[in-house]
MARLOKE-975757 format. One record per residue: residue in one letter; z, y, x negated of N, C-alpha, C in turn; residue number from 0. Coordinates in pm, whole numbers. Each point is the difference from the previous one (the first is absolute). Layout:
N
<r code="A" n_up="Z" n_north="Y" n_east="X" ca_up="Z" ca_north="Y" ca_east="X" c_up="Z" c_north="Y" c_east="X" pos="NUM"/>
...
% end
This chain:
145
<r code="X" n_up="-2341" n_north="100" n_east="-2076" ca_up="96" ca_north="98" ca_east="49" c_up="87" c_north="-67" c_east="107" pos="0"/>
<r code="X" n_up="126" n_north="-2" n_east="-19" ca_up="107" ca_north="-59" ca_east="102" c_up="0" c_north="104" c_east="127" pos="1"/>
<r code="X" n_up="37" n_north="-82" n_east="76" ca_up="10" ca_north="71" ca_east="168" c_up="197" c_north="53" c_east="-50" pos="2"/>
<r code="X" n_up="-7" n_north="146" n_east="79" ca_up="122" ca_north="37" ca_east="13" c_up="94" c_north="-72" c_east="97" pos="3"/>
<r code="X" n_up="96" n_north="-44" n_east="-42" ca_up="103" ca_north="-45" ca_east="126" c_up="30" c_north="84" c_east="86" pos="4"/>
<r code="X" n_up="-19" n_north="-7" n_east="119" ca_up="73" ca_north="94" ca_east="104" c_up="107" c_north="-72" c_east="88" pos="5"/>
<r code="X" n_up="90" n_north="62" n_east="31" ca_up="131" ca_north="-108" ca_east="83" c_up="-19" c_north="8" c_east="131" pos="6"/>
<r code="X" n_up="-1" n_north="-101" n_east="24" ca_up="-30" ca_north="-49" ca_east="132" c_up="-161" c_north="19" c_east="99" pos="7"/>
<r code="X" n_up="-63" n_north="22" n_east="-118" ca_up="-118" ca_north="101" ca_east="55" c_up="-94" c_north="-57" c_east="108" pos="8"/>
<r code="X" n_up="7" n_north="-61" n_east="79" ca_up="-29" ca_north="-55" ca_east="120" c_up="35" c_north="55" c_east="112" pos="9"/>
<r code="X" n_up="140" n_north="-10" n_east="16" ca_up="98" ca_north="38" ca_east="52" c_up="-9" c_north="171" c_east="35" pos="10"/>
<r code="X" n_up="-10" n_north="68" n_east="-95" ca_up="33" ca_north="96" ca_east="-16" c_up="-138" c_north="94" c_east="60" pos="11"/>
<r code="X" n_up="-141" n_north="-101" n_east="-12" ca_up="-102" ca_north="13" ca_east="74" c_up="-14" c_north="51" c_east="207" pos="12"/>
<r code="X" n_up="70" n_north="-176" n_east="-18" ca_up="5" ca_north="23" ca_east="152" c_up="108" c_north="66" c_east="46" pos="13"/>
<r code="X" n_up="145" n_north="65" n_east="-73" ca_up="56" ca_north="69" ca_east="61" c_up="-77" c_north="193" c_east="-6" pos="14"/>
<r code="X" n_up="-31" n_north="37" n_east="-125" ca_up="-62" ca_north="116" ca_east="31" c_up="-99" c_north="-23" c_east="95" pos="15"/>
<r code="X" n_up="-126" n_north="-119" n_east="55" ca_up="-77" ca_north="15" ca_east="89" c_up="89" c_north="44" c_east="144" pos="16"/>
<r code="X" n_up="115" n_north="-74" n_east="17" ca_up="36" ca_north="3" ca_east="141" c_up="92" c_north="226" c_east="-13" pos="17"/>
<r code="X" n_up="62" n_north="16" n_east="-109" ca_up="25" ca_north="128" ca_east="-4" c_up="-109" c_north="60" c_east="50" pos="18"/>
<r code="X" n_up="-101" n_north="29" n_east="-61" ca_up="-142" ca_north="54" ca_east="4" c_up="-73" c_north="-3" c_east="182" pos="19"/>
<r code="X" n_up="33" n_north="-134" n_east="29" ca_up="-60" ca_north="47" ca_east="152" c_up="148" c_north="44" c_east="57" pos="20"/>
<r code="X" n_up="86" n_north="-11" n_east="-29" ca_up="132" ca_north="53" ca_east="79" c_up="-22" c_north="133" c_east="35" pos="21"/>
<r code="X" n_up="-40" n_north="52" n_east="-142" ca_up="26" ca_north="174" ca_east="-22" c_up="-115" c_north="59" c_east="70" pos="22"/>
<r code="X" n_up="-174" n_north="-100" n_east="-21" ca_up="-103" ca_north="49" ca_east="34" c_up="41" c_north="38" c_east="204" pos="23"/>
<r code="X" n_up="88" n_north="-108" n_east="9" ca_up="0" ca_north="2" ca_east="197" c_up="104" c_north="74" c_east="18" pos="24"/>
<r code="X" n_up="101" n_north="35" n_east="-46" ca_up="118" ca_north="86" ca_east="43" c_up="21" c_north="151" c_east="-79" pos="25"/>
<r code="X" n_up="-98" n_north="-18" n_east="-109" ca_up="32" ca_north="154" ca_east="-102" c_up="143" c_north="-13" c_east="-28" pos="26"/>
<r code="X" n_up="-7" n_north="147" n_east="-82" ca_up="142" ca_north="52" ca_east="-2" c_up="107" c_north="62" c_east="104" pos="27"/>
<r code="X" n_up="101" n_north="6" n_east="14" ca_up="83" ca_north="48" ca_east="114" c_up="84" c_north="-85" c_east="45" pos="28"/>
<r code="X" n_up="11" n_north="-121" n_east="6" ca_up="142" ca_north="-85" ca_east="31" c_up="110" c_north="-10" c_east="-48" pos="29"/>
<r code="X" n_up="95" n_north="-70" n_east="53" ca_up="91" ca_north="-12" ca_east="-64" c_up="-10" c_north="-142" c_east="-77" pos="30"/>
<r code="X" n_up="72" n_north="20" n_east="-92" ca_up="9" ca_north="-178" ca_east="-140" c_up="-39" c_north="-140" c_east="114" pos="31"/>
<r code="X" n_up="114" n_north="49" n_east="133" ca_up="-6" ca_north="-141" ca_east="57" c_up="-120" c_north="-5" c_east="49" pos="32"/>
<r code="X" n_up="-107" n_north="44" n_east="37" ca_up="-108" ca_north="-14" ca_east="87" c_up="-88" c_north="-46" c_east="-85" pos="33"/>
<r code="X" n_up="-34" n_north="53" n_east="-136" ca_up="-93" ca_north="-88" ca_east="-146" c_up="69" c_north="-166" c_east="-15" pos="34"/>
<r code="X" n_up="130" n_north="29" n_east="-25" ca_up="54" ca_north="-113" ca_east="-7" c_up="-61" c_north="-135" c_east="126" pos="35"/>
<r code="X" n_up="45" n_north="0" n_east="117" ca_up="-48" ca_north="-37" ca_east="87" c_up="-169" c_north="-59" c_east="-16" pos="36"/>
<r code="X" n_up="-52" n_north="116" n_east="-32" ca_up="-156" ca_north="-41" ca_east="28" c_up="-38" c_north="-70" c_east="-105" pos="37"/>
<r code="X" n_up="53" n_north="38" n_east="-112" ca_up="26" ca_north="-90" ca_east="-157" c_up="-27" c_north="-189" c_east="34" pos="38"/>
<r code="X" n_up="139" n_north="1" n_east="91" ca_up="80" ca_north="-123" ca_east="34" c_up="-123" c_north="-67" c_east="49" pos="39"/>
<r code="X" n_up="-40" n_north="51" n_east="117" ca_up="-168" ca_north="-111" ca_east="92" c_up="-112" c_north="62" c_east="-121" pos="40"/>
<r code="X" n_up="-56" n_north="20" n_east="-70" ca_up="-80" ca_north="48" ca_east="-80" c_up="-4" c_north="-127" c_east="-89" pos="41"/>
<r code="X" n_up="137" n_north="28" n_east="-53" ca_up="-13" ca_north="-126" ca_east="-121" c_up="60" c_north="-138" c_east="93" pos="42"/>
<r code="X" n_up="35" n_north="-11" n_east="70" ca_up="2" ca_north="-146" ca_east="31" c_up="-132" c_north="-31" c_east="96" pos="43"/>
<r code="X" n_up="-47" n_north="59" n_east="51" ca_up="-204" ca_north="-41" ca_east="-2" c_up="-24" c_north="-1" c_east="-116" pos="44"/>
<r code="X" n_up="19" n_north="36" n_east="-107" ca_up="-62" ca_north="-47" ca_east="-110" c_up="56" c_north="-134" c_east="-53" pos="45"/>
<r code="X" n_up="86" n_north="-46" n_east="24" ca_up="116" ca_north="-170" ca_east="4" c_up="50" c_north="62" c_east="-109" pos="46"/>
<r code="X" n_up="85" n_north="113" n_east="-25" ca_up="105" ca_north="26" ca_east="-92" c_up="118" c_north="-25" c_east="54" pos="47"/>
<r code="X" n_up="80" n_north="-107" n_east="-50" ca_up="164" ca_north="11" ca_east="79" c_up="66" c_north="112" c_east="-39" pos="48"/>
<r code="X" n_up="107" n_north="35" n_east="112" ca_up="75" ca_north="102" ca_east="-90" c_up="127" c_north="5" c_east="69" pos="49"/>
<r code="X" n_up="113" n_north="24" n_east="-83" ca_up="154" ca_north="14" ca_east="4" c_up="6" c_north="136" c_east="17" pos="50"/>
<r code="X" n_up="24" n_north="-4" n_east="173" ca_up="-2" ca_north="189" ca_east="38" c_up="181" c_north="32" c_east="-53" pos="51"/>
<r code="X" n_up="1" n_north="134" n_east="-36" ca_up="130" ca_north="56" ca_east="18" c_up="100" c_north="-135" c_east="-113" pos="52"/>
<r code="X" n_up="-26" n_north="-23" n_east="-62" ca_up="86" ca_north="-80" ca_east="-45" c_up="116" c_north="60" c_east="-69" pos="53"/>
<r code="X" n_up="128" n_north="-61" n_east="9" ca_up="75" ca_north="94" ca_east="-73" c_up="62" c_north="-110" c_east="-181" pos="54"/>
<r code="X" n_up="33" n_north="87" n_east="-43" ca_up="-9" ca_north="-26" ca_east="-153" c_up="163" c_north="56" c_east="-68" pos="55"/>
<r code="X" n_up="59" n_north="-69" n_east="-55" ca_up="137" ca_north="17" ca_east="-28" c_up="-61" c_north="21" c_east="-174" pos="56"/>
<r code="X" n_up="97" n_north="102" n_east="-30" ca_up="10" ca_north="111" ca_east="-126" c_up="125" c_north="-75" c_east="-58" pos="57"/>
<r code="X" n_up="-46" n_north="-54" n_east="-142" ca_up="106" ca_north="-5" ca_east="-50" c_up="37" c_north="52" c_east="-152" pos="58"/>
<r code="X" n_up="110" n_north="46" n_east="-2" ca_up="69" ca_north="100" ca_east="-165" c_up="102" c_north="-119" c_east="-44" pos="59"/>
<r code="X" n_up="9" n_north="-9" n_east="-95" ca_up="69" ca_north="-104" ca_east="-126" c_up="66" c_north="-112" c_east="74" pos="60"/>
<r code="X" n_up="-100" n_north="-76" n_east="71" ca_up="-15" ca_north="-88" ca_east="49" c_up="99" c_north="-39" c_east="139" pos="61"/>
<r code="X" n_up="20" n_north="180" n_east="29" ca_up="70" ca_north="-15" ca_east="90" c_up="-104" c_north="36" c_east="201" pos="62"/>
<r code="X" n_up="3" n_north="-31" n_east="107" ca_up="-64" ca_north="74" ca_east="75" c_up="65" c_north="149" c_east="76" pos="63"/>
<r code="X" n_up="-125" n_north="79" n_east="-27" ca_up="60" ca_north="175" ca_east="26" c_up="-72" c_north="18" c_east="125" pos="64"/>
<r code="X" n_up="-58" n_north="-58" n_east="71" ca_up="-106" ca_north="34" ca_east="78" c_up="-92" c_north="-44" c_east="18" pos="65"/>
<r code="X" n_up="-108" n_north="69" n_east="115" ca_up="-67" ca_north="-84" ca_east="17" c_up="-178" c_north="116" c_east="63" pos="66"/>
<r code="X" n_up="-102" n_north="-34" n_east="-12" ca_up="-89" ca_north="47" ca_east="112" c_up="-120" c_north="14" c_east="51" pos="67"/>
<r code="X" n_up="-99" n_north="54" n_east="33" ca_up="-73" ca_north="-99" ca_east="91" c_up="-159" c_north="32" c_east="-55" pos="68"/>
<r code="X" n_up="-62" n_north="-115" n_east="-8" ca_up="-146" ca_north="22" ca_east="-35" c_up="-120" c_north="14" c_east="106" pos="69"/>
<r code="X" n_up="-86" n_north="73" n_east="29" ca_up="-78" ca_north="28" ca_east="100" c_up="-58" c_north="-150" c_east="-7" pos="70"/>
<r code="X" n_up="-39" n_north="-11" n_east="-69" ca_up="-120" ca_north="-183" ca_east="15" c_up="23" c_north="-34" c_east="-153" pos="71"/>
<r code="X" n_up="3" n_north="-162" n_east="-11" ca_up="-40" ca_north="-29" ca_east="-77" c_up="-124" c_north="-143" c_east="21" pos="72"/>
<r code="X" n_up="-108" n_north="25" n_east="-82" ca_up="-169" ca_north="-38" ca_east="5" c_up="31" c_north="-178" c_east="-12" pos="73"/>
<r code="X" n_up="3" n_north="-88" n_east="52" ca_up="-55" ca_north="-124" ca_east="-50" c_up="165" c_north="-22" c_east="-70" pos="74"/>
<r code="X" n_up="56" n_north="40" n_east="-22" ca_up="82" ca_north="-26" ca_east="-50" c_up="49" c_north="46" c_east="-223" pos="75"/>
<r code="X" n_up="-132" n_north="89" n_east="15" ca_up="-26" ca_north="62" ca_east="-142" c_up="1" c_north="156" c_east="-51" pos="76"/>
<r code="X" n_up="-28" n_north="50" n_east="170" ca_up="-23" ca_north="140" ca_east="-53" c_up="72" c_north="69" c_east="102" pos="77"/>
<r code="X" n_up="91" n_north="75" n_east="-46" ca_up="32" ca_north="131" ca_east="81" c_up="-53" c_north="114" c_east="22" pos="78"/>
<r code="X" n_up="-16" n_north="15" n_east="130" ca_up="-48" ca_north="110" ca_east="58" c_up="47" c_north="111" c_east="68" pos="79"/>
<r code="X" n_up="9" n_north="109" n_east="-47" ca_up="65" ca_north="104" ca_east="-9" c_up="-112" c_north="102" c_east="43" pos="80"/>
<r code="X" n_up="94" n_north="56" n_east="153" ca_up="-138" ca_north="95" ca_east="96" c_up="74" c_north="113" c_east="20" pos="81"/>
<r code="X" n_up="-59" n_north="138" n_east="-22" ca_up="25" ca_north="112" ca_east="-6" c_up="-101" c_north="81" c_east="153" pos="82"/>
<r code="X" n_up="79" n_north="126" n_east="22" ca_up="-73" ca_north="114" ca_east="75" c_up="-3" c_north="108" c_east="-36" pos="83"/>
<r code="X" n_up="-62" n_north="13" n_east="-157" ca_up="95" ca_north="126" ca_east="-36" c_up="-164" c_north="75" c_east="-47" pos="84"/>
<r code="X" n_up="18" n_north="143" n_east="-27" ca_up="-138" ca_north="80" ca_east="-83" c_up="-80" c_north="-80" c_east="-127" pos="85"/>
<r code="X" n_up="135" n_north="-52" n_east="-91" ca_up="-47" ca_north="-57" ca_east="-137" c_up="58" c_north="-98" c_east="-45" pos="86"/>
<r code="X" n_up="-16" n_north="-122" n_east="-54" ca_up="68" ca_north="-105" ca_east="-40" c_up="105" c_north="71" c_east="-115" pos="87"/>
<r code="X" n_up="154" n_north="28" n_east="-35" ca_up="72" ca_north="36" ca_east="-112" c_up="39" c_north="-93" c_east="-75" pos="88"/>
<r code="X" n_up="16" n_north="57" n_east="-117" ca_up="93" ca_north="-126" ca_east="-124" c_up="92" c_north="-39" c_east="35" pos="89"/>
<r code="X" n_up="116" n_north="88" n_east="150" ca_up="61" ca_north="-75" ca_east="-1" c_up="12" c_north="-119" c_east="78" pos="90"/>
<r code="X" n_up="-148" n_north="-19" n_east="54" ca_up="-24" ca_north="-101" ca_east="131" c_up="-46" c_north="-109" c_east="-63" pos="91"/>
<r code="X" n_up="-45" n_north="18" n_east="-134" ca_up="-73" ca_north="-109" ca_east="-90" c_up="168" c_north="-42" c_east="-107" pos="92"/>
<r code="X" n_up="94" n_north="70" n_east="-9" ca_up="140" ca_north="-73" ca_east="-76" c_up="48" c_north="-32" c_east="127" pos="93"/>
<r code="X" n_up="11" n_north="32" n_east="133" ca_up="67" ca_north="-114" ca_east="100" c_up="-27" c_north="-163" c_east="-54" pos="94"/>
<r code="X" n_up="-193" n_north="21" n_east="49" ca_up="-68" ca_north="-121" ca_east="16" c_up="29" c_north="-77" c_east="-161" pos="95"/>
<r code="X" n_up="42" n_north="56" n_east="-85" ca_up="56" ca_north="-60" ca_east="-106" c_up="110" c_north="-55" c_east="-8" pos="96"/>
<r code="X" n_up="97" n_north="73" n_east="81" ca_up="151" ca_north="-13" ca_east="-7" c_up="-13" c_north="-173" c_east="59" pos="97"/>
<r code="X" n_up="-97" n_north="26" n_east="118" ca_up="-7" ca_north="-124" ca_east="114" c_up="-97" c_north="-172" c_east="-29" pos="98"/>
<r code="X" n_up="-35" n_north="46" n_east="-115" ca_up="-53" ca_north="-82" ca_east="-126" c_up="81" c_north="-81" c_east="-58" pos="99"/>
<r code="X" n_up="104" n_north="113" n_east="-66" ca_up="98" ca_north="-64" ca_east="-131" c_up="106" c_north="-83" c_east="110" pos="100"/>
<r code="X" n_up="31" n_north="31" n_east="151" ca_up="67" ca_north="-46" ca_east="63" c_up="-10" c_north="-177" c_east="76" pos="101"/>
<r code="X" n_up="-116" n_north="45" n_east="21" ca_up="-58" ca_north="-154" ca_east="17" c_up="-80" c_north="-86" c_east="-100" pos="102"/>
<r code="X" n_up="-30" n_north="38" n_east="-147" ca_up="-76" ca_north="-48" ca_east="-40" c_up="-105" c_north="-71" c_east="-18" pos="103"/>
<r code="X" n_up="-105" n_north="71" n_east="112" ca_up="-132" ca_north="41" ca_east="10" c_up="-107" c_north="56" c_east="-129" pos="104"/>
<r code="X" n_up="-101" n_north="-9" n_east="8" ca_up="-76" ca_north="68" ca_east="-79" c_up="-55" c_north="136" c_east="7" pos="105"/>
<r code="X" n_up="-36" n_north="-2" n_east="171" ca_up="-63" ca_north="116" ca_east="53" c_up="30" c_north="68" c_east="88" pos="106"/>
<r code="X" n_up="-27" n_north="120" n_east="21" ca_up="39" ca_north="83" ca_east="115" c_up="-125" c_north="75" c_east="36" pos="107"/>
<r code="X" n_up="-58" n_north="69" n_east="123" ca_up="-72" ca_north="63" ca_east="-23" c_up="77" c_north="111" c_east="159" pos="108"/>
<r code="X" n_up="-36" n_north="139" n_east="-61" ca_up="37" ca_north="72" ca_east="49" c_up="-105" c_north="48" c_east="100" pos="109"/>
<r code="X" n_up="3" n_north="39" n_east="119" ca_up="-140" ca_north="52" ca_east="86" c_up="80" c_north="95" c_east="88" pos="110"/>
<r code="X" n_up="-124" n_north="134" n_east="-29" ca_up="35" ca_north="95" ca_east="92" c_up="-70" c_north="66" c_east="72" pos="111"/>
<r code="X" n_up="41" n_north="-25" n_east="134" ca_up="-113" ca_north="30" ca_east="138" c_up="-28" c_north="92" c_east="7" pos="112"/>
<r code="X" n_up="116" n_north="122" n_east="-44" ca_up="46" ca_north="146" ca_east="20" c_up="-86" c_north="133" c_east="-48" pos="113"/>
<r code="X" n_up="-125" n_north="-18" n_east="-88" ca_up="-107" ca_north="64" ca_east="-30" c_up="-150" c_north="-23" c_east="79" pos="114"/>
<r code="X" n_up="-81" n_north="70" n_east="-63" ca_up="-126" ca_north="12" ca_east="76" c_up="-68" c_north="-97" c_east="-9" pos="115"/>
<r code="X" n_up="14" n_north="-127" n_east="-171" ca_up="-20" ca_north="-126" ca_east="-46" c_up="137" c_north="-57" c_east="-21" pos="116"/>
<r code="X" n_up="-82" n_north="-143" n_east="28" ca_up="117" ca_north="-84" ca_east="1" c_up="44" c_north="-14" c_east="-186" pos="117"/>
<r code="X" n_up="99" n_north="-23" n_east="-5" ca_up="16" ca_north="26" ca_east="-146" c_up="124" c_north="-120" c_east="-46" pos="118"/>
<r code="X" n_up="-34" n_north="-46" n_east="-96" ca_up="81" ca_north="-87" ca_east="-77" c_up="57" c_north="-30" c_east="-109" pos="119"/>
<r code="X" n_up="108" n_north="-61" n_east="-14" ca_up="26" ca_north="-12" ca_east="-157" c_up="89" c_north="-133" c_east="-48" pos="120"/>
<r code="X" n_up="-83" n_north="-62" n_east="-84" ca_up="73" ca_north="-144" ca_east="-41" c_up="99" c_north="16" c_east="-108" pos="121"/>
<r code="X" n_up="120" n_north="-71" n_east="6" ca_up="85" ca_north="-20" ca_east="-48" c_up="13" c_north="-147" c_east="-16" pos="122"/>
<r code="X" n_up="-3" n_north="-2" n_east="-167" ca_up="22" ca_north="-104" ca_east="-76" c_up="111" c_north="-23" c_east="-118" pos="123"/>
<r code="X" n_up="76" n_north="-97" n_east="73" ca_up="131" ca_north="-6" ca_east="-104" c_up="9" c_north="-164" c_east="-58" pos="124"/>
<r code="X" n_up="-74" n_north="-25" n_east="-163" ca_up="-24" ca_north="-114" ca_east="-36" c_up="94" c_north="-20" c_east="-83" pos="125"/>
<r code="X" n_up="45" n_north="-103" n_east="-40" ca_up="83" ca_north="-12" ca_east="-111" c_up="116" c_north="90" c_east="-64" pos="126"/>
<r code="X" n_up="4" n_north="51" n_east="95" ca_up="153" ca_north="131" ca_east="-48" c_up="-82" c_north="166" c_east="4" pos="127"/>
<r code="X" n_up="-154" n_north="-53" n_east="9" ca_up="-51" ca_north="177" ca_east="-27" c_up="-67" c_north="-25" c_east="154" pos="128"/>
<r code="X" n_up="-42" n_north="185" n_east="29" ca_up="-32" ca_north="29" ca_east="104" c_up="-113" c_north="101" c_east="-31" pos="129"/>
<r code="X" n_up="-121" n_north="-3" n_east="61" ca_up="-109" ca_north="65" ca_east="8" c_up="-54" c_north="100" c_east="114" pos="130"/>
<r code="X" n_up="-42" n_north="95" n_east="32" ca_up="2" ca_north="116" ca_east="72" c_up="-165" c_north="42" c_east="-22" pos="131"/>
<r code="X" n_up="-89" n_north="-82" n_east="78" ca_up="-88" ca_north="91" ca_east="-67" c_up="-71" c_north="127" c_east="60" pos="132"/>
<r code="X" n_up="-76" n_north="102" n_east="-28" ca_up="0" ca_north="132" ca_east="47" c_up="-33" c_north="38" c_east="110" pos="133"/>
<r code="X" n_up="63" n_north="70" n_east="41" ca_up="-33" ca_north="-22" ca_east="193" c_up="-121" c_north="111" c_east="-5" pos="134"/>
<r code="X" n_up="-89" n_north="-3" n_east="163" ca_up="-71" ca_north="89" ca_east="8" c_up="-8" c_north="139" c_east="-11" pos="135"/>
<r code="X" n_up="154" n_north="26" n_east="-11" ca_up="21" ca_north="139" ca_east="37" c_up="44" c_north="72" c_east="-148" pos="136"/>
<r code="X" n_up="-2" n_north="-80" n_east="-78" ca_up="61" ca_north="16" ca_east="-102" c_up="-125" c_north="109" c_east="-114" pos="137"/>
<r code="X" n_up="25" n_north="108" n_east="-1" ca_up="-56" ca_north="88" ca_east="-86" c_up="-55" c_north="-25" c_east="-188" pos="138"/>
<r code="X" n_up="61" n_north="-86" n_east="-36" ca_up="-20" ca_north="-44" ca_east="-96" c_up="-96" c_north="-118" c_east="-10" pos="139"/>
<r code="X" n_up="-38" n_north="-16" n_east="94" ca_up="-96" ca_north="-81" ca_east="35" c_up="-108" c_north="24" c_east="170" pos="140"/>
<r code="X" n_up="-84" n_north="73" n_east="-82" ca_up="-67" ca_north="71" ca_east="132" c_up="-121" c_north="-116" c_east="95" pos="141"/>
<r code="X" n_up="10" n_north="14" n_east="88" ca_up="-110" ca_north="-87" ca_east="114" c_up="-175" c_north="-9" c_east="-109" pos="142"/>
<r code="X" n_up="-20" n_north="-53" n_east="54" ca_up="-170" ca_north="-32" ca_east="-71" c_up="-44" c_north="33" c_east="85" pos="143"/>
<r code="X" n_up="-116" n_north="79" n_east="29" ca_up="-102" ca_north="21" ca_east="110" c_up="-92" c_north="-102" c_east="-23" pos="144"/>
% end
C-alpha cells in the first residue's frame, strides 16, 4: 500500500502546532493582528522563516493591475492566511486560492482564531487544479466523536 502524498506535510505540522498553542493561550476574541503576531514568534521558535506582509503584484493579460498583501509566507512555500472570524467561509478559502494562482505556490492554509477551536483549511492548487478539502464545519461531513 503506497503512502498518500501530502504537500508540504511537515511544514504544515509545525505550523498548525504553533496555531494550536496560539489559540490554546489567547482563545477567541482578538483582532487578525494579535493571532498574526503571536503566529510570527510561535513559528519562528519553531526555525520557520517567514516573509511577513509581503506584497504580491496581480497580473491580467500580462499586463500589471495591482497589487496585495500576504499575512506570512512559511519557509518560503506556504501561505498563510489568518482569520478572526466565527467560521472559516468559501470565500476565505477562493482568496487563499486567488493568492496561490498569483504567486505560484502550491499551498495555502487558511487558520481561524475567531471560534471556540482553532480551525483550518488547506488550500491546494497543483498543476492548474485546486483542492478544498472539507472543513470542520461543514455539514456534509459531520465531526467523529
Amino acid at each position: 500500500m503506497s503512502e498518500i502524498y501530502i504537500v508540504e506535510k511537515e511544514l504544515s505540522y509545525l505550523i498548525m502546532q504553533a496555531a494550536f498553542e496560539v489559540h490554546n493561550f489567547l482563545g477567541p476574541g482578538f483582532p487578525e493582528s494579535i493571532y498574526e503576531e503571536a503566529m510570527n514568534r510561535e513559528l519562528v521558535k519553531r526555525g520557520v522563516a517567514l516573509e511577513r506582509q509581503k506584497r504580491i503584484k496581480v497580473v491580467y493579460k500580462d499586463e500589471p493591475i495591482g497589487e496585495f498583501i500576504l499575512d506570512n509566507i512559511a519557509n518560503g512555500r506556504v501561505i498563510l492566511e489568518y482569520k478572526a472570524v466565527s467560521e472559516i467561509a468559501k470565500i476565505h478559502e477562493q482568496q487563499a486560492l486567488s493568492y496561490l494562482k498569483a504567486t505560484g505556490l502550491e499551498l495555502a492554509i487558511v487558520i481561524n482564531f475567531g471560534a471556540s477551536r482553532v480551525q483550518s483549511s488547506r488550500v491546494v492548487y497543483k498543476n492548474g487544479k485546486s483542492t478544498f478539502p472539507p472543513r470542520q464545519s461543514d455539514p456534509r461531513h459531520p465531526k467523529k466523536e
